[in-house]
Backbone as a chain_set.jsonl record, in Angstrom:
{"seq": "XXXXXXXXXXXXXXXXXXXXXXXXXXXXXXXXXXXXXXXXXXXXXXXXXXXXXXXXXXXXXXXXXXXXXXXXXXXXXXXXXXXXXXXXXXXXXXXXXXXXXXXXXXXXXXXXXXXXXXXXXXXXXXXXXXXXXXXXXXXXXXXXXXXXXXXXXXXXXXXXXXXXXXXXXXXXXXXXXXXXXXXXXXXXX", "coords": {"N": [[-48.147, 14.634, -89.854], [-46.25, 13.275, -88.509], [-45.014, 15.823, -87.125], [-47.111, 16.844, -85.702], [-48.091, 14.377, -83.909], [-45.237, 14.937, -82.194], [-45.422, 17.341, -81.507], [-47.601, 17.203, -79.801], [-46.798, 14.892, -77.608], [-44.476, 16.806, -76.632], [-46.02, 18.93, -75.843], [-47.622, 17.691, -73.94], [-45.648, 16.592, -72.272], [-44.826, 18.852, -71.331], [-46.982, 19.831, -70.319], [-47.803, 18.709, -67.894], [-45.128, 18.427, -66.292], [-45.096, 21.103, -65.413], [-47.592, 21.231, -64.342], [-46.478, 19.712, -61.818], [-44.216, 21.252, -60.666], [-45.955, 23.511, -60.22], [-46.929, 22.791, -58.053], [-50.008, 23.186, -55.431], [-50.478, 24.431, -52.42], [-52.717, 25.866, -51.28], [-56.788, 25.973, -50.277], [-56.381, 24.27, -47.905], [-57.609, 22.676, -45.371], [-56.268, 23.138, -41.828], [-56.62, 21.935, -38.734], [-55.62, 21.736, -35.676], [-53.774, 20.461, -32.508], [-52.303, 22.784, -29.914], [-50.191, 23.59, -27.684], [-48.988, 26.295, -25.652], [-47.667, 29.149, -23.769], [-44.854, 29.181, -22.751], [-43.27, 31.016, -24.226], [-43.464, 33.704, -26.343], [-46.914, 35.148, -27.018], [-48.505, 34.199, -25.235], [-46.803, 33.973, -22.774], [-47.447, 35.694, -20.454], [-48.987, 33.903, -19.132], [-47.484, 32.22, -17.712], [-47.418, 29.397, -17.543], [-48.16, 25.904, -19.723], [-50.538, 26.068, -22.149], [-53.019, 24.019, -22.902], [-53.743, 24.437, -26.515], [-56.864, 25.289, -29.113], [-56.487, 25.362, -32.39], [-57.397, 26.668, -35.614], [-57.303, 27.174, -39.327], [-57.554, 28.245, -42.247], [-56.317, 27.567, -45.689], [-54.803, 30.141, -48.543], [-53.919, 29.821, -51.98], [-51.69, 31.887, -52.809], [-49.333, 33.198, -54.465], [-46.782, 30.996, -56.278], [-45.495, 28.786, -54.058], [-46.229, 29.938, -52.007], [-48.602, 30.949, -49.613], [-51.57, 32.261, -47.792], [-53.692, 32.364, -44.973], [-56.012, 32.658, -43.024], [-57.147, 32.814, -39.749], [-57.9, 31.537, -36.791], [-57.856, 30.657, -33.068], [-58.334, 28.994, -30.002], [-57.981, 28.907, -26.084], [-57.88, 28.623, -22.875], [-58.281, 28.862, -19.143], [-57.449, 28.851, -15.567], [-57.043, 29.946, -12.756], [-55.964, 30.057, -8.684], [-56.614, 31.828, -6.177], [-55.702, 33.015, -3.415], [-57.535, 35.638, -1.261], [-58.736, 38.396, 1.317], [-60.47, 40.141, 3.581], [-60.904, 42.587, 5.748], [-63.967, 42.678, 5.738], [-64.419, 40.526, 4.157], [-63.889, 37.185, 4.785], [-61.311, 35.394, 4.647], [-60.855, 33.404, 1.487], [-60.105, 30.545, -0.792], [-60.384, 32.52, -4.246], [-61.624, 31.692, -7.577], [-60.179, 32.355, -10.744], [-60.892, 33.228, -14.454], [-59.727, 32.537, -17.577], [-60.501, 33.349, -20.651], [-59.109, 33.098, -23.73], [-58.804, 34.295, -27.154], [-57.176, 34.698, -29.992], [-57.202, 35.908, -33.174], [-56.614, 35.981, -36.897], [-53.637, 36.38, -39.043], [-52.142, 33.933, -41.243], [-49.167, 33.555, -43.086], [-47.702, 31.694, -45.291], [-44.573, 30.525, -46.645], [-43.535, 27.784, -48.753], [-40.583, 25.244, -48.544], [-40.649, 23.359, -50.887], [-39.586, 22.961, -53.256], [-36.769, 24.04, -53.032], [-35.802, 22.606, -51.274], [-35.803, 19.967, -53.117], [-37.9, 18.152, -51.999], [-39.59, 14.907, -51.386], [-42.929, 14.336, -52.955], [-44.639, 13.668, -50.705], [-43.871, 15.14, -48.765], [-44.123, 18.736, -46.657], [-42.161, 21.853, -46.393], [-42.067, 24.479, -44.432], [-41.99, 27.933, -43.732], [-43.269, 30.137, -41.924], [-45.103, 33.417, -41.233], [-47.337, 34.936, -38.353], [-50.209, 37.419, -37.56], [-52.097, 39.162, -35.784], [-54.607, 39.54, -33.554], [-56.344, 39.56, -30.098], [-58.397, 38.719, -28.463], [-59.432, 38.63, -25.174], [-61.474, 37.274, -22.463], [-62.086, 37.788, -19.233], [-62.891, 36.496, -15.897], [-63.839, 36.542, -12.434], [-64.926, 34.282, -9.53], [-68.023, 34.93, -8.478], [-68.391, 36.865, -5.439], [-65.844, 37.73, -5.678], [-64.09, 40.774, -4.358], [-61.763, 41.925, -4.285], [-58.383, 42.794, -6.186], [-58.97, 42.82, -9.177], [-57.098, 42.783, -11.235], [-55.132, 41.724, -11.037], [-54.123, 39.122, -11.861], [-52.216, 39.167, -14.65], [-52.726, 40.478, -17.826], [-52.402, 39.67, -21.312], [-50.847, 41.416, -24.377], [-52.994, 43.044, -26.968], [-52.229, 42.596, -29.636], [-50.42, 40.396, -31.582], [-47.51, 38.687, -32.854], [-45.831, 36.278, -34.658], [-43.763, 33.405, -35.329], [-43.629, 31.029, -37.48], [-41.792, 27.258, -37.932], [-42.048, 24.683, -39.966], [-43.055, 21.229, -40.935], [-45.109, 18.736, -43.446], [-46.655, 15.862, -43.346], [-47.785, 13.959, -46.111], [-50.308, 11.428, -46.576], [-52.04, 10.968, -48.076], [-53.598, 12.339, -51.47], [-55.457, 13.945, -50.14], [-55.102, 13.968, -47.331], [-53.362, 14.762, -44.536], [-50.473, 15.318, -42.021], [-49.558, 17.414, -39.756], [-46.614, 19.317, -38.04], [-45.827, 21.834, -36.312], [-43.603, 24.097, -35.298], [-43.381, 27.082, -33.368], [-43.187, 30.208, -32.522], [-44.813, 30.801, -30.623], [-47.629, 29.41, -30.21], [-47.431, 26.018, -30.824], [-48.089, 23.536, -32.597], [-49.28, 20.529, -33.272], [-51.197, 18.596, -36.199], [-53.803, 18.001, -38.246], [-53.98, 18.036, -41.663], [-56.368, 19.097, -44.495], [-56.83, 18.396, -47.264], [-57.576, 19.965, -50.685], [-60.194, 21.034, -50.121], [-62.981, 23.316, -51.031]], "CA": [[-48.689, 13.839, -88.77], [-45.519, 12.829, -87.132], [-44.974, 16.423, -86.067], [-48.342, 16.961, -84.544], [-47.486, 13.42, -82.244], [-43.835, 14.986, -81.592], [-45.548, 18.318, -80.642], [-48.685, 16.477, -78.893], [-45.97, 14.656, -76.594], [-43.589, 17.681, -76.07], [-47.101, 19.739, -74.948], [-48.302, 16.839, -72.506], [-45.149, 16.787, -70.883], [-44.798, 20.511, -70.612], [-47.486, 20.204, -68.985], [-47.055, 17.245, -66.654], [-43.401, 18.962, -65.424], [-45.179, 22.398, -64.838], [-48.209, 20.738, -62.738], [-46.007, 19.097, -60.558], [-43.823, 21.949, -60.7], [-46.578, 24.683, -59.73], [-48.164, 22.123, -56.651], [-50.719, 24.219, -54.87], [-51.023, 24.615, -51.005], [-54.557, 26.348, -50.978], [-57.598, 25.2, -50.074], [-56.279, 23.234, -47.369], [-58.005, 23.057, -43.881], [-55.423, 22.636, -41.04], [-57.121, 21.444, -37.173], [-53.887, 21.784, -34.667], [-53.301, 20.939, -30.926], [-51.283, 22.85, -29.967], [-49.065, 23.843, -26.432], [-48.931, 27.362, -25.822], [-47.264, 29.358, -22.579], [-43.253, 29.502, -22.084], [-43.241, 32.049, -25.323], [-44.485, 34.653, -27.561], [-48.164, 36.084, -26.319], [-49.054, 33.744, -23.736], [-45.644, 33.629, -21.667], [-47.467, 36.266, -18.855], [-49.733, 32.585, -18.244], [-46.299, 31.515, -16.683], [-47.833, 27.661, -17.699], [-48.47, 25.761, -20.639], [-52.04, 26.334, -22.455], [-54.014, 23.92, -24.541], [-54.525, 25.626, -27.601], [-57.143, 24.671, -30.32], [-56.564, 26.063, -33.714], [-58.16, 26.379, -36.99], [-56.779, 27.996, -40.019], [-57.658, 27.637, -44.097], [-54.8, 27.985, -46.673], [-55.183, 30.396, -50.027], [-53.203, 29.981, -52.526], [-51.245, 33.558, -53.325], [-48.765, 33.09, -55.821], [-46.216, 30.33, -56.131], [-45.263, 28.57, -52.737], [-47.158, 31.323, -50.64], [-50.092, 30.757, -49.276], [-52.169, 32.91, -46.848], [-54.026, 31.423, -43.853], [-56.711, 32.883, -42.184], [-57.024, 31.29, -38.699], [-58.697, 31.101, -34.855], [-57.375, 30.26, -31.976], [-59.239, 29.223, -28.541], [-57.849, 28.212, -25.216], [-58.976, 29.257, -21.614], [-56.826, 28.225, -17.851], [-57.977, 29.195, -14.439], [-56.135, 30.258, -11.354], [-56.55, 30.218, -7.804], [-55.879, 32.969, -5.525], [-55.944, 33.388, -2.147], [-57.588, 36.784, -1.099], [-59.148, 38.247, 2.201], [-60.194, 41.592, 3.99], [-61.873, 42.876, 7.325], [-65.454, 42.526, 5.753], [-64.758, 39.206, 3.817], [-63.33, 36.37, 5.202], [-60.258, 34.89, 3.426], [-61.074, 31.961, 1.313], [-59.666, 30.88, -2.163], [-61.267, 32.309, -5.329], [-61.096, 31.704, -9.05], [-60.067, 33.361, -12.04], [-61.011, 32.013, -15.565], [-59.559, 33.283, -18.764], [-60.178, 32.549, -22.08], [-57.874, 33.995, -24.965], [-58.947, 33.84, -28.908], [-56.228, 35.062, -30.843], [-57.902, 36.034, -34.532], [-55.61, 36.972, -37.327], [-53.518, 35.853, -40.929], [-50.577, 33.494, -41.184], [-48.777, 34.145, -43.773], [-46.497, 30.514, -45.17], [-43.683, 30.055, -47.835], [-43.135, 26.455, -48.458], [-39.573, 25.765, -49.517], [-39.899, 21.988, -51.068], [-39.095, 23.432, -54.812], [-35.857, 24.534, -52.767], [-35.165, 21.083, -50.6], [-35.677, 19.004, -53.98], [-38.663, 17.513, -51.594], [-40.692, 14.088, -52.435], [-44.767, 14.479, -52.874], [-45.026, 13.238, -49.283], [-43.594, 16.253, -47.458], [-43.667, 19.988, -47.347], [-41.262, 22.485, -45.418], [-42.673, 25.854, -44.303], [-41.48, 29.05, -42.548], [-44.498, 31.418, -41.902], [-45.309, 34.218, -39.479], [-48.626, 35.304, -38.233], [-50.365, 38.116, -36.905], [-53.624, 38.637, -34.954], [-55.586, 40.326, -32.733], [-56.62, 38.903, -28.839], [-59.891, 38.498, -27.746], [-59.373, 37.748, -23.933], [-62.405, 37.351, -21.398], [-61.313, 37.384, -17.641], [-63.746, 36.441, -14.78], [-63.908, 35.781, -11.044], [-65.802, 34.143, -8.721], [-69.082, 36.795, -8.021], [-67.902, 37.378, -4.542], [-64.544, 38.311, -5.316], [-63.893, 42.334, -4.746], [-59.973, 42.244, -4.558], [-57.905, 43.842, -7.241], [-58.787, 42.091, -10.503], [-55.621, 43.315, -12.078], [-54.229, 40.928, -10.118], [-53.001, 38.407, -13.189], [-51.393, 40.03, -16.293], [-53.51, 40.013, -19.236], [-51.359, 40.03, -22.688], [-51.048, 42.212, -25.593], [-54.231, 43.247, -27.694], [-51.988, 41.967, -30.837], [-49.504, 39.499, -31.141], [-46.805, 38.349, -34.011], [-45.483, 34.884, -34.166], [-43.031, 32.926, -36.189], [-43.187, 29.236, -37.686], [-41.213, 26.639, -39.025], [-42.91, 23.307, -39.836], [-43.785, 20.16, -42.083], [-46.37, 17.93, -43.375], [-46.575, 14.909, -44.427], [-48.725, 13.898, -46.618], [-50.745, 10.589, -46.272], [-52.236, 10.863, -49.574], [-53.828, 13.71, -51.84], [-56.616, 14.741, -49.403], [-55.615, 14.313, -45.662], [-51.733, 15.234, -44.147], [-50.247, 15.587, -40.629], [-48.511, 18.542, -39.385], [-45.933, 20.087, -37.155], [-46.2, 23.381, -36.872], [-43.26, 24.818, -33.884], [-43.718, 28.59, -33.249], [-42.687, 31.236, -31.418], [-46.345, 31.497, -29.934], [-48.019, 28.136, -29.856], [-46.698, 24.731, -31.539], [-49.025, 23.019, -33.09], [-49.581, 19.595, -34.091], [-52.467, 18.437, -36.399], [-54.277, 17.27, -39.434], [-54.556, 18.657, -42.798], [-57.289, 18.611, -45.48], [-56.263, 19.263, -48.89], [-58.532, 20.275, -51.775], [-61.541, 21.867, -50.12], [-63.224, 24.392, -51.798]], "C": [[-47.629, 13.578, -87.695], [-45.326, 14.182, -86.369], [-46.491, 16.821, -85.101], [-48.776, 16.107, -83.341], [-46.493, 14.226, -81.996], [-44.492, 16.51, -80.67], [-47.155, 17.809, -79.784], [-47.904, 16.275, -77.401], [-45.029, 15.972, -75.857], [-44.971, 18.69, -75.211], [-47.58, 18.972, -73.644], [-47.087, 16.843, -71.851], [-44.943, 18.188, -70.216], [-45.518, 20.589, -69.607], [-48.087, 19.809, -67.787], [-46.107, 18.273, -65.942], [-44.353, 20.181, -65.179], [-46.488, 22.49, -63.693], [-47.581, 20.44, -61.612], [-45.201, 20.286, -60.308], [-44.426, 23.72, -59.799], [-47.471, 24.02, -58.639], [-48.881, 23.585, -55.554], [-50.719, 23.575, -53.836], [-51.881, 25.072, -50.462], [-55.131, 25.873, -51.149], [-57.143, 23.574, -49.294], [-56.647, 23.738, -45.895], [-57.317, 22.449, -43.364], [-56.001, 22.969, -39.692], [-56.336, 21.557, -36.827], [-55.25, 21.714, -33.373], [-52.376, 21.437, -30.502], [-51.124, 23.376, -27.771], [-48.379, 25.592, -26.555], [-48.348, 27.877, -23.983], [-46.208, 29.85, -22.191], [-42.945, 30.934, -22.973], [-43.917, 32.775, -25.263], [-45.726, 34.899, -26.765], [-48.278, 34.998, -24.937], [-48.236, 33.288, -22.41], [-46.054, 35.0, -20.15], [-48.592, 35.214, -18.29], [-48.786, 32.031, -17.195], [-46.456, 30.093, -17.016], [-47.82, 27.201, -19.007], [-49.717, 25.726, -20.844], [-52.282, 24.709, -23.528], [-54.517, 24.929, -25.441], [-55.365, 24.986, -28.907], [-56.987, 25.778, -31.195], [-56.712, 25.535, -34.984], [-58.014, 27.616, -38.209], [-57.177, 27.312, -42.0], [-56.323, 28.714, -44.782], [-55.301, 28.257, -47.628], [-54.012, 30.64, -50.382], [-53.046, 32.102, -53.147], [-50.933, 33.795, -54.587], [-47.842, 31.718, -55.278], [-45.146, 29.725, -55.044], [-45.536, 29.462, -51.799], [-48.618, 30.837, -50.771], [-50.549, 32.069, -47.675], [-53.456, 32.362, -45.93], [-55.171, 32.544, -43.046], [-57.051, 32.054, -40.491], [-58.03, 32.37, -37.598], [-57.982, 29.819, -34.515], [-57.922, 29.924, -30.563], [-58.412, 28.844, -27.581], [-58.448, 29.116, -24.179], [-57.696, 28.166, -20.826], [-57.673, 29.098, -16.792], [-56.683, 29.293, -13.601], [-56.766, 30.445, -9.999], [-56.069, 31.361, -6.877], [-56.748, 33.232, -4.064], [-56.571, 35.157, -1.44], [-58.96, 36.859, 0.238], [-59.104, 39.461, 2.778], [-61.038, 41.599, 5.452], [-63.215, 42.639, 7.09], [-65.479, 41.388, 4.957], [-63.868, 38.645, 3.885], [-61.993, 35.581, 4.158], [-60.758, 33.589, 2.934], [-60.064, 32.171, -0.401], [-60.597, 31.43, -3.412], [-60.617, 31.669, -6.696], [-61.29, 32.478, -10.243], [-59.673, 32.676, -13.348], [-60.668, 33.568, -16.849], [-59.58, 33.058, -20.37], [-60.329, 33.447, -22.864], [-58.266, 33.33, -26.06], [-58.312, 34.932, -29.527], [-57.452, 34.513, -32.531], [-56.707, 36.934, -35.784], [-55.028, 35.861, -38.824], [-52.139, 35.119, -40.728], [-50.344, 33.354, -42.392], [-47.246, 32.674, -44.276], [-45.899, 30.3, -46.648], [-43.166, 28.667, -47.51], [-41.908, 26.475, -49.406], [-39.574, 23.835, -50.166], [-39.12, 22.04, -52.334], [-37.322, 23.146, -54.387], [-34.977, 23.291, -52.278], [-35.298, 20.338, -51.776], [-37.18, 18.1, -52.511], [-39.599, 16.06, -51.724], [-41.787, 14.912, -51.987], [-44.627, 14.474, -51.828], [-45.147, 14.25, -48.092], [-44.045, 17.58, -48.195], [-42.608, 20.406, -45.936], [-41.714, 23.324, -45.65], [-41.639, 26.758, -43.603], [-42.549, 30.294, -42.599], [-44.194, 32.213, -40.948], [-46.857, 34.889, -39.252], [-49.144, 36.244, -36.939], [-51.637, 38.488, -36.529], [-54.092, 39.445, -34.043], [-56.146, 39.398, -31.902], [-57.379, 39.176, -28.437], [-59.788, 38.097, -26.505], [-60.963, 38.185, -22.833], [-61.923, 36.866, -20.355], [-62.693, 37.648, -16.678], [-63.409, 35.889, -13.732], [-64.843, 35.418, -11.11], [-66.843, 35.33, -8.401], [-68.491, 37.049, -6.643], [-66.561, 37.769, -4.187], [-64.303, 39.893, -5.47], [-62.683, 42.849, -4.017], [-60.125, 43.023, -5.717], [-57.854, 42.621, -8.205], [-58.108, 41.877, -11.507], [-54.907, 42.512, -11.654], [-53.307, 39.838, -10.874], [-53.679, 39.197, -14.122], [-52.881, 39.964, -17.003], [-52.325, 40.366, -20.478], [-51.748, 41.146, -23.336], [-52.252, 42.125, -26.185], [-53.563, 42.386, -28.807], [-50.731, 41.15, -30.715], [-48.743, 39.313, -32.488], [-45.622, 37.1, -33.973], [-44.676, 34.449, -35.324], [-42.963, 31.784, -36.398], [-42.39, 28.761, -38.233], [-41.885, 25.134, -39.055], [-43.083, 22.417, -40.998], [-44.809, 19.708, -42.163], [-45.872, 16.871, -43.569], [-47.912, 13.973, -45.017], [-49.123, 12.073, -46.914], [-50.649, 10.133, -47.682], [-52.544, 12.166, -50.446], [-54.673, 14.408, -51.1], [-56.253, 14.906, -47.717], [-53.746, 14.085, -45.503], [-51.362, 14.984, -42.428], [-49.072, 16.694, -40.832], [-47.78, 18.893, -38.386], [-45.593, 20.935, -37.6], [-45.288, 24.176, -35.604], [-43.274, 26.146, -33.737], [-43.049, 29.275, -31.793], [-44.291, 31.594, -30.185], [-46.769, 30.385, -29.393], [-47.608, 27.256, -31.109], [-47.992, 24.017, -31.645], [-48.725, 21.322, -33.537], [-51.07, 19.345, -35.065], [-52.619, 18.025, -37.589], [-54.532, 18.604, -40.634], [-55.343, 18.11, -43.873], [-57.303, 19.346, -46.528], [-57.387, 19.289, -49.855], [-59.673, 20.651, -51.52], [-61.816, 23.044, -50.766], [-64.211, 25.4, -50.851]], "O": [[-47.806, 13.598, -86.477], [-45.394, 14.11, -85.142], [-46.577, 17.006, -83.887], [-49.381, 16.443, -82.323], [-46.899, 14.618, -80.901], [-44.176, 16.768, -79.509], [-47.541, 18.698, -79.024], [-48.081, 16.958, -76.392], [-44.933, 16.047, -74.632], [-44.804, 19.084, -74.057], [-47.856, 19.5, -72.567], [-47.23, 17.114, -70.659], [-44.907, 18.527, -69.033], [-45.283, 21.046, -68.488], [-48.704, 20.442, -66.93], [-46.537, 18.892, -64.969], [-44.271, 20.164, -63.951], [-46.604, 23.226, -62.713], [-47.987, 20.805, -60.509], [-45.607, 20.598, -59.188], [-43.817, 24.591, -59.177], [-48.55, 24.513, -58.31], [-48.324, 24.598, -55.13], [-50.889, 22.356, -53.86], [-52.064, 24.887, -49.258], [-54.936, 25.029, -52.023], [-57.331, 22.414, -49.659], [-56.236, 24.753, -45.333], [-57.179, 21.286, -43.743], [-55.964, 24.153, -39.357], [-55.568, 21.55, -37.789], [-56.378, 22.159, -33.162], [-51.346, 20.765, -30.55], [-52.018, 23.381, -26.924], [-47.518, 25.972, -27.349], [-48.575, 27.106, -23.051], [-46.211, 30.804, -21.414], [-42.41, 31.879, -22.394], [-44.871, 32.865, -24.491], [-45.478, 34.833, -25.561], [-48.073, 35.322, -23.767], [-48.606, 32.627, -21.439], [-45.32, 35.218, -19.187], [-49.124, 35.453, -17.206], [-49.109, 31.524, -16.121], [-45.45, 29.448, -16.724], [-47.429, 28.092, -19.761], [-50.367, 25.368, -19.862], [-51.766, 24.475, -24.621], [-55.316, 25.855, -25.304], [-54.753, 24.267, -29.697], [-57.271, 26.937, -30.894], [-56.364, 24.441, -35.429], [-58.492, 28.743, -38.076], [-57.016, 26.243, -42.589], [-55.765, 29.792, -44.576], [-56.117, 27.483, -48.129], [-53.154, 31.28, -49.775], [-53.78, 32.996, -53.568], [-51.583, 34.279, -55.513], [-48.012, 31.312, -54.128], [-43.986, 30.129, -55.117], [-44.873, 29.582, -50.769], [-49.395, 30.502, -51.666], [-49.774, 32.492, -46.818], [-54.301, 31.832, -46.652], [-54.549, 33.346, -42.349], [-57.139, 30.839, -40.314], [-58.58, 33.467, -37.69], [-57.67, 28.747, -35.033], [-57.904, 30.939, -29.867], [-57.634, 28.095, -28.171], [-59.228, 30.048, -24.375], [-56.856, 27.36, -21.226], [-58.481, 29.945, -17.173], [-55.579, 28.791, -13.815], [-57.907, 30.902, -9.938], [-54.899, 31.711, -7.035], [-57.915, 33.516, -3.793], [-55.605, 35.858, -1.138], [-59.849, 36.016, 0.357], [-58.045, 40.086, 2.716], [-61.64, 40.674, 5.998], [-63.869, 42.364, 8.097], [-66.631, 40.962, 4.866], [-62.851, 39.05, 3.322], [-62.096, 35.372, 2.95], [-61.075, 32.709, 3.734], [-59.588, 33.161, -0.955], [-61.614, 30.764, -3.61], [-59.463, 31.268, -6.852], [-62.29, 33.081, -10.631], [-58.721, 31.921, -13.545], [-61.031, 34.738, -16.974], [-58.662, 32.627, -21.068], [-61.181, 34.333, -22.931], [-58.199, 32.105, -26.164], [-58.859, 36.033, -29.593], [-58.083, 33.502, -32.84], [-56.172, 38.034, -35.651], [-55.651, 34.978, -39.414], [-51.185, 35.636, -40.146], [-51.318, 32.981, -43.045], [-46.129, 32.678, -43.758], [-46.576, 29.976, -47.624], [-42.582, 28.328, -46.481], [-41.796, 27.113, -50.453], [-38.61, 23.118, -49.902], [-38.145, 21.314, -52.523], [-36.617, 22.374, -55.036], [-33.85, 22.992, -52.674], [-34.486, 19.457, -51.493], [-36.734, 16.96, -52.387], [-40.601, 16.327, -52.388], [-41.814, 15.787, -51.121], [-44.353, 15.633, -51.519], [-45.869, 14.341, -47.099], [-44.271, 17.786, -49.388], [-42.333, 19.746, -44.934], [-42.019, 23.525, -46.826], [-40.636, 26.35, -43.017], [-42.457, 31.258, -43.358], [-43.377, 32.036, -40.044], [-47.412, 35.341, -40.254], [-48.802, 36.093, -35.766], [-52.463, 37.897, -37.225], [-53.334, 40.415, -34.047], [-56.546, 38.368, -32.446], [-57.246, 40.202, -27.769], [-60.084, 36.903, -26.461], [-61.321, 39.34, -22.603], [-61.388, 35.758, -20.303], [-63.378, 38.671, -16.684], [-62.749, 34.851, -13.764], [-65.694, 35.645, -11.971], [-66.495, 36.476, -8.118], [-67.666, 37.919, -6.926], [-66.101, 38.049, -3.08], [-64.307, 40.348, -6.614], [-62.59, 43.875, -3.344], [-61.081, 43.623, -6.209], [-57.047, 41.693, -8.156], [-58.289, 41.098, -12.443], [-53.733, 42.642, -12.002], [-52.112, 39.655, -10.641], [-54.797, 39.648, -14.369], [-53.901, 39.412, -16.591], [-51.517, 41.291, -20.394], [-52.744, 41.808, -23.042], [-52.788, 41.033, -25.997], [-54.205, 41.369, -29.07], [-50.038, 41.279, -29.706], [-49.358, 39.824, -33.424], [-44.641, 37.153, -33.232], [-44.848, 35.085, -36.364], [-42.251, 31.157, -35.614], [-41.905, 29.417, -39.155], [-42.177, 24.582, -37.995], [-43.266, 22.96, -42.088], [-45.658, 19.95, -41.306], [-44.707, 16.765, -43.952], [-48.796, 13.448, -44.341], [-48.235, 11.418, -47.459], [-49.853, 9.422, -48.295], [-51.804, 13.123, -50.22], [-54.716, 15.613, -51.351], [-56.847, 15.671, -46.958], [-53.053, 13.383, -46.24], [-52.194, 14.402, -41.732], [-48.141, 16.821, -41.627], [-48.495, 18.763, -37.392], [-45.161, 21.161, -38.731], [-45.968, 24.873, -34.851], [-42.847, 26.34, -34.875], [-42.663, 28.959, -30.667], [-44.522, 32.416, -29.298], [-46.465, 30.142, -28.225], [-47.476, 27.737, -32.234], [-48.83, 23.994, -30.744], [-47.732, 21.129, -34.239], [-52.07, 19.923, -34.641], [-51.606, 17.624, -38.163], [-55.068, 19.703, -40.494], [-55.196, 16.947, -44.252], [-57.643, 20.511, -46.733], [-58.218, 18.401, -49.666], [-60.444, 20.718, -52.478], [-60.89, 23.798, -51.066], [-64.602, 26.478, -51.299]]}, "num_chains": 1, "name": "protein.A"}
């Protein structure tokens, strides 16, 4: 009897220390605002972008997770243009960019000795650009006229959480692309 308590206890903590030990980062939905523009794909805007993004976390293997995501923003410009058969006035030009694609995040808290509260990441993520560009209907200038980006793009993070409680987090997320702030939601299925 006493060894079947001594190995009872030595099994429950085994496997106590190897829960906390193997903490999962999948199945977590992460919302971001983020600030997009001086960098990485959207530096031929010349400006900064609002960017919304929306990404779910699967667990891989141990501190990897893989991220599916979307991206939306949109920005306008004005441009002066004017010929012998139409009068110069300003028009506008509207663009809106959805970046679609996988981020890809190793968390190192195992590595920092971390509490519960936080994590530390370094991901990178790669994607494919959905951009729609329109004028004004009466504009028949050269529509080439602002850039458009790359079809694909490849970005680099480093970032934390911190964690509220077990279900809802906050994040910073800085990147080579767009920086993110935002909320996370842990344990969805």
């Amino acid at each position: 009897m006493k060894r079947i308590i001594i190995f009872t206890m030595l099994l429950t903590s085994f496997i106590s220390f190897n829960a906390f030990a193997q903490e999962k980062y999948g199945k977590t939905l992460n919302l971001g605002l983020g600030i997009g523009g001086s960098v990485g794909y959207y530096s031929y805007v010349h400006k900064s972008l609002p960017v919304i993004n929306i990404n779910y976390e699967f667990d891989i293997v141990k501190n990897l997770t893989i991220a599916p995501f979307i991206s939306i923003s949109t920005y306008t410009n004005n441009y002066f243009w004017g010929n012998t058969n139409n009068p110069g006035r300003y028009y506008t030009f509207r663009e809106t960019i959805i970046p679609i694609g996988a981020k890809g995040t190793y968390y190192f808290d195992d590595l920092l000795k971390a509490n519960k509260h936080w994590d530390f990441y370094l991901a990178g993520s790669l994607g494919i650009v959905f951009a729609n560009q329109n004028w004004d209907n009466n504009y028949n200038g050269d529509k080439k006229y602002f850039p458009s980006g790359n079809d694909w793009f490849l970005d680099i993070h480093i970032g934390t959480e911190y964690h509220f409680n077990n279900k809802i987090g906050a994040f910073l997320d800085l990147s080579t692309g767009v920086s993110t702030l935002g909320l996370a939601i842990h344990g969805l299925k």
